[in-house]
C-alpha positions in Angstrom: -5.1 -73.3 -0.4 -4.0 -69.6 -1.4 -5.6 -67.3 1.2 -6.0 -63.5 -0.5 -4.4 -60.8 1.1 -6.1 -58.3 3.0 -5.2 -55.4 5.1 -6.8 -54.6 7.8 -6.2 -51.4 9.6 -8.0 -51.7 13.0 -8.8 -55.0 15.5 -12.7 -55.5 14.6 -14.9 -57.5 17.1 -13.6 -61.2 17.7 -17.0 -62.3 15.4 -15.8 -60.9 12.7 -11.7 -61.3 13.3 -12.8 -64.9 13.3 -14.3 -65.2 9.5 -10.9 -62.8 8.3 -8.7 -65.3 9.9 -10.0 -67.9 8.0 -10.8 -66.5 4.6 -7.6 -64.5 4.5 -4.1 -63.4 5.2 -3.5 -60.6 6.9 -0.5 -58.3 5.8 -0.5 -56.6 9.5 -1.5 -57.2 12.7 -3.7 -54.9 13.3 -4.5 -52.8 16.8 -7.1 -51.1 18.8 -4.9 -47.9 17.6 -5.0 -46.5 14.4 -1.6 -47.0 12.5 1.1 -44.5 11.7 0.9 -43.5 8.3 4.3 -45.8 7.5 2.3 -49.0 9.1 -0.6 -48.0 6.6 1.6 -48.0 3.6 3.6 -51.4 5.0 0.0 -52.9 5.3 -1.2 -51.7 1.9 1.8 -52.6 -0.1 0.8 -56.1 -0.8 -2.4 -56.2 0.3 -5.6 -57.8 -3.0 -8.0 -55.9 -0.7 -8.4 -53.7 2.6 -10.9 -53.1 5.5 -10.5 -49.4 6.9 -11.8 -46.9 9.1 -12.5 -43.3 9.2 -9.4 -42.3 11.1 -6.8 -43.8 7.7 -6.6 -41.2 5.0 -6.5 -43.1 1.7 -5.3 -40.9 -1.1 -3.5 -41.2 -3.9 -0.5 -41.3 -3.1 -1.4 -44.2 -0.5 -3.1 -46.1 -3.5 0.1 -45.4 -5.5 2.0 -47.6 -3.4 -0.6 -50.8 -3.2 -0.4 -51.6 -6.9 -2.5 -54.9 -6.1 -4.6 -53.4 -4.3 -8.2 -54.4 -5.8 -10.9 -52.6 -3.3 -11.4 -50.6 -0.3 -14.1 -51.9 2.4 -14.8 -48.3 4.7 -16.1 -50.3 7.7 -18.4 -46.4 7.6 -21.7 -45.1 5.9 -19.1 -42.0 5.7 -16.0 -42.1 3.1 -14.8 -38.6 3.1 -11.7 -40.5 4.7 -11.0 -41.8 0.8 -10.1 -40.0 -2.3 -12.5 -41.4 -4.6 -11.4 -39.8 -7.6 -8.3 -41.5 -7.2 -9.5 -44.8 -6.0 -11.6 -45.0 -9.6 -8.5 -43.7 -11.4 -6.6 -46.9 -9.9 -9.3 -49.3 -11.0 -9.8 -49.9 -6.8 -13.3 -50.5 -6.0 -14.8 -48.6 -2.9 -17.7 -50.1 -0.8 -19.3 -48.6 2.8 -21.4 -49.9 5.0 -24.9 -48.2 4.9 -28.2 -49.2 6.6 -26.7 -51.6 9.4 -25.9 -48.9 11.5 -29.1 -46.2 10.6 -31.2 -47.6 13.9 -28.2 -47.7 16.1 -27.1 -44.2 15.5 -31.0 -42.9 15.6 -30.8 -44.0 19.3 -27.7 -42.6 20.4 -29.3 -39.4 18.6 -32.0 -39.9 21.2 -29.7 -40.5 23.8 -28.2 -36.8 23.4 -31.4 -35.5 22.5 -32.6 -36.5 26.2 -29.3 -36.1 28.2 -28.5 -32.6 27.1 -32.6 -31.5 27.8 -32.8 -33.1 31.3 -29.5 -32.6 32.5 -28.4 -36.5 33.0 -24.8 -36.1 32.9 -24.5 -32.9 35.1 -27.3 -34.8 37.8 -24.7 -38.3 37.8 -22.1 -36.0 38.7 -23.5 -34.3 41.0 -24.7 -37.8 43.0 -21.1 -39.5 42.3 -19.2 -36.4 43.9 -21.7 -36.6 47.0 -23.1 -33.0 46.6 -26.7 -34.3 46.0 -28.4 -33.0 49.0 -32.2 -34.3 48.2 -35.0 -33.4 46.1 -35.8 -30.0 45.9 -38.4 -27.9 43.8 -35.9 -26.3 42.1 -33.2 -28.4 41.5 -31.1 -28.6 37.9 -34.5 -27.8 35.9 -34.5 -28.9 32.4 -36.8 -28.4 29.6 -39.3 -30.9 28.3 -38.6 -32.6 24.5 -42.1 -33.9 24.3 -44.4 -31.8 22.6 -41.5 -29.5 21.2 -39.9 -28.8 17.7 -37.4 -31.0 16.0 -35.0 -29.7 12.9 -33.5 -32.4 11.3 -30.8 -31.0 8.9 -30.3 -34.0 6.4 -33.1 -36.1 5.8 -31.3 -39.3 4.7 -31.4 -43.0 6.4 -30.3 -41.6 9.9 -32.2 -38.6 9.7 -35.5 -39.9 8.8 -34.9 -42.8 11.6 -34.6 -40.1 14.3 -37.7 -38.6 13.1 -39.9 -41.2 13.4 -38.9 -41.7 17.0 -39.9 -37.9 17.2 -43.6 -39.4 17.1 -43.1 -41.0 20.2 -42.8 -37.9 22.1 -45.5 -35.6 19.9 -42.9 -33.3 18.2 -43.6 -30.9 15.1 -40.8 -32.0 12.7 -39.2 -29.8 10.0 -36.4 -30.5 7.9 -34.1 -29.5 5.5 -31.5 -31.3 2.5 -31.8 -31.5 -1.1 -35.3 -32.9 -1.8 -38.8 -33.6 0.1 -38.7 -37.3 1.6 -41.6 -39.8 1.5 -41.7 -40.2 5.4 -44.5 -39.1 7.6 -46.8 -36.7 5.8 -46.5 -34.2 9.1 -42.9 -33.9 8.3 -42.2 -30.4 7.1 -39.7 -29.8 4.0 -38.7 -26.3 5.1 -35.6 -24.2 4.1 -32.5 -24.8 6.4 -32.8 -20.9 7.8 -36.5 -21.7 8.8 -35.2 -25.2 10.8 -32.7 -22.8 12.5 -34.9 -20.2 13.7 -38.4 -22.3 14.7 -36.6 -25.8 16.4 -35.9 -26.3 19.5 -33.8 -28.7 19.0 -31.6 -29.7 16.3 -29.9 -32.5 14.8 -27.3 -33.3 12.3 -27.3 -36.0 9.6 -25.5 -34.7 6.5 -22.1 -36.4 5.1 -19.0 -34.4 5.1 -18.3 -32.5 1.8 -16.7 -29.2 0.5 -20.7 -27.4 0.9 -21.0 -29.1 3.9 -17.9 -28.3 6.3 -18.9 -25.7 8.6 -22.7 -25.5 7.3 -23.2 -24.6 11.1 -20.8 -22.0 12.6 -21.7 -18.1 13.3 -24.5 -17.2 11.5 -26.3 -20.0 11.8 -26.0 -20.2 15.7 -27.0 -16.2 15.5 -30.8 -17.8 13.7 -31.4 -20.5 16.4 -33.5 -20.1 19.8 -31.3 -18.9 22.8 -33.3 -21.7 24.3 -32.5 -24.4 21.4 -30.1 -27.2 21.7 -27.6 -28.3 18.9 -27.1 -32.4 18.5 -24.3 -33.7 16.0 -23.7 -37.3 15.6 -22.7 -37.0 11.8 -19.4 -35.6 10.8 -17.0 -33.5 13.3 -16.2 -30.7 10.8 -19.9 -30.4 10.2 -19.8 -27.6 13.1 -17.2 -24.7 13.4 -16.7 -25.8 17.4 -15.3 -22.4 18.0 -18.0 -20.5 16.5 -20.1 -23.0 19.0 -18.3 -22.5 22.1 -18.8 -18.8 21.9 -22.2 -19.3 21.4 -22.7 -21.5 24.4 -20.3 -19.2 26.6 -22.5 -15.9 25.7 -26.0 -17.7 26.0 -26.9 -17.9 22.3 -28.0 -21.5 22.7 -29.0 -23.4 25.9 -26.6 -26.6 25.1 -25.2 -29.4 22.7 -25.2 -33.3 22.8 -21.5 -34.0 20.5 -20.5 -37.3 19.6 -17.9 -36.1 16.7 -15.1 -33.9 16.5 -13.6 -31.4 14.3 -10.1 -33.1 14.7 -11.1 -36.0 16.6 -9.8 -37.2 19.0 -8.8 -33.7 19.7 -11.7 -31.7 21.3 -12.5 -28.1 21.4 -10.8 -27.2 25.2 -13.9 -24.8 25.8 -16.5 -27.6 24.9 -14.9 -29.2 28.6 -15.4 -26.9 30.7 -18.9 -26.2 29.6 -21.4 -28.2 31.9 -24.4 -27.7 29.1 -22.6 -30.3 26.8 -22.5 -33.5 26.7 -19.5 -34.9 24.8 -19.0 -38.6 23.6 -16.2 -40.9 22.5 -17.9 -41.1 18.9 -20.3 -43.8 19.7 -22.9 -43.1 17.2 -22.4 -47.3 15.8 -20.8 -48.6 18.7 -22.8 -51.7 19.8 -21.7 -55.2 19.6 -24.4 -56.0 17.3 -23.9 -53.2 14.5 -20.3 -53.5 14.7 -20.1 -57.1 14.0 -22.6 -56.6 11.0 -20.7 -53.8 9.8 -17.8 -55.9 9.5 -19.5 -58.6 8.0 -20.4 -56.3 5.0 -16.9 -54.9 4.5 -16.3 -58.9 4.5 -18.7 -59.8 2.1 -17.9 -57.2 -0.3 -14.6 -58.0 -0.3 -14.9 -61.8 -1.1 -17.7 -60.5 -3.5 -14.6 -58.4 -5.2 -12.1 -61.1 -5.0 -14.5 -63.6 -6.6 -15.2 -61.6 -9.4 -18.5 -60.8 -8.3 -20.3 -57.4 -7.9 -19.9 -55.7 -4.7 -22.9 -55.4 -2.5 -22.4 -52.0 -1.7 -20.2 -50.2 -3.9 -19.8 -46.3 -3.4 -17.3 -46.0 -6.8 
């Protein structure tokens, strides 16, 4: 039996390498690493369909050189990584991977949310490099998150989901984006300079477009609290990291919880040596059970593609 060749860029979790072993053949081997731009092409060039990431720039002069190439599974809500345009020009069909991942990246939200307010990360160094001396009254005070303000900039699945976990802790919630939501009626539809200047803390869920790219640099760090804290788990280039690090180093904002990057894996060399921000290895999806659904999707949509079928979740 003819197995349908797929590419796929990066090793998924054994789950899921399992069903693509047996449903297809793989142009590549892939790797934990992202390919060079030449192992990209190489992989492409035959390839009836592909399973990327964010990290592999499809343009069109990638999709020029897959001829066969039928559709593109983003194993990603995001796709800024693909030039759609060109994609639809091709005929190549483009699917993502939306709603597995909204919980999972709500808690890691959370997870910043709490770490940068209470100080976790600077208080497990402190004990691992044995300069914890005891309890004191006035050792590495925080600020409280119950009872405070939440701006969430981008009300979509993620944004929403970290909002209703706001309840939990009796926040006020505003937010901004296009359009009023149907969520909790005490949710506030505010403009974005009124998130800025009443939260306390704020969070970023909008995708990565030409209007969005540096929607929060200078001026916008100039309207929030000097006691507010800035959380981004969306899209690096979301936040001019410059324009941040000068407004943690002069005390415009108390801190920042980051789990993307402008040029990831690059990192702002200021955001380091800052002990008020927390910084993670873009881990906004990353548990075994979301990433092993997420693949399943890109899988599903792919067979869906081959067999002639509608894709499940086609983007263009």
């Amino acid at each position: 039996m003819r197995l349908p060749a797929l590419y796929l860029s990066r090793l998924l979790p054994e789950p899921v390498m399992a069903v693509i072993h047996e449903r297809f053949r793989l142009t590549a081997v892939p790797a934990v690493d992202p390919p060079s731009r030449q192992a990209l092409l190489d992989g492409l060039r035959e390839a009836e369909a592909a399973i990327c990431t964010l990290t592999e720039t499809i343009d069109d002069a990638v999709l020029s050189l897959a001829p066969q190439l039928k559709i593109l599974a983003n194993y990603a809500v995001g796709y800024n990584n693909i030039d759609l345009n060109a994609a639809h020009a091709r005929g190549v069909i483009v699917t993502n991977t939306p709603e597995v991942l909204t919980e999972t990246t709500a808690d890691l939200t959370w997870a910043l949310i709490l770490a940068t307010a209470r100080r976790v990360v600077e208080g497990d160094r402190l004990v691992r490099g044995l300069q914890w001396t005891g309890w004191a009254p006035t050792q590495m005070l925080g600020v409280d998150v119950w009872g405070k303000t939440l701006g969430v900039i981008g009300m979509g699945r993620i944004g929403q989901a970290v909002a209703r976990r706001a309840a939990g802790f009796r926040m006020q919630v505003l937010y901004s984006g296009r359009h009023p939501v149907e969520g909790d009626p005490q949710w506030e539809f505010r403009p974005l300079h009124d998130v800025l200047t009443e939260s306390d803390f704020i969070t970023v869920h909008v995708p990565l477009t030409p209007d969005t790219h540096h929607l929060l640099g200078q001026q916008a760090f100039a309207y929030m609290k000097p006691t507010a804290f800035l959380i981004n788990t969306s899209r690096g280039p979301v936040v001019d990291e410059a324009a941040l690090v000068e407004a943690l180093r002069a005390g415009r904002l108390a801190g920042a919880g980051l789990d993307v990057y402008e040029r990831e894996p690059e990192i702002h060399p200021g955001l380091r040596k800052l002990p008020n921000v927390v910084l993670l290895p873009h881990l906004g999806s990353a548990t075994l059970d979301t990433r092993i659904r997420m693949g399943m999707i890109c899988v599903e949509n792919v067979q869906a593609v081959l067999e002639g079928r509608p894709a499940p979740n086609r983007v263009v």
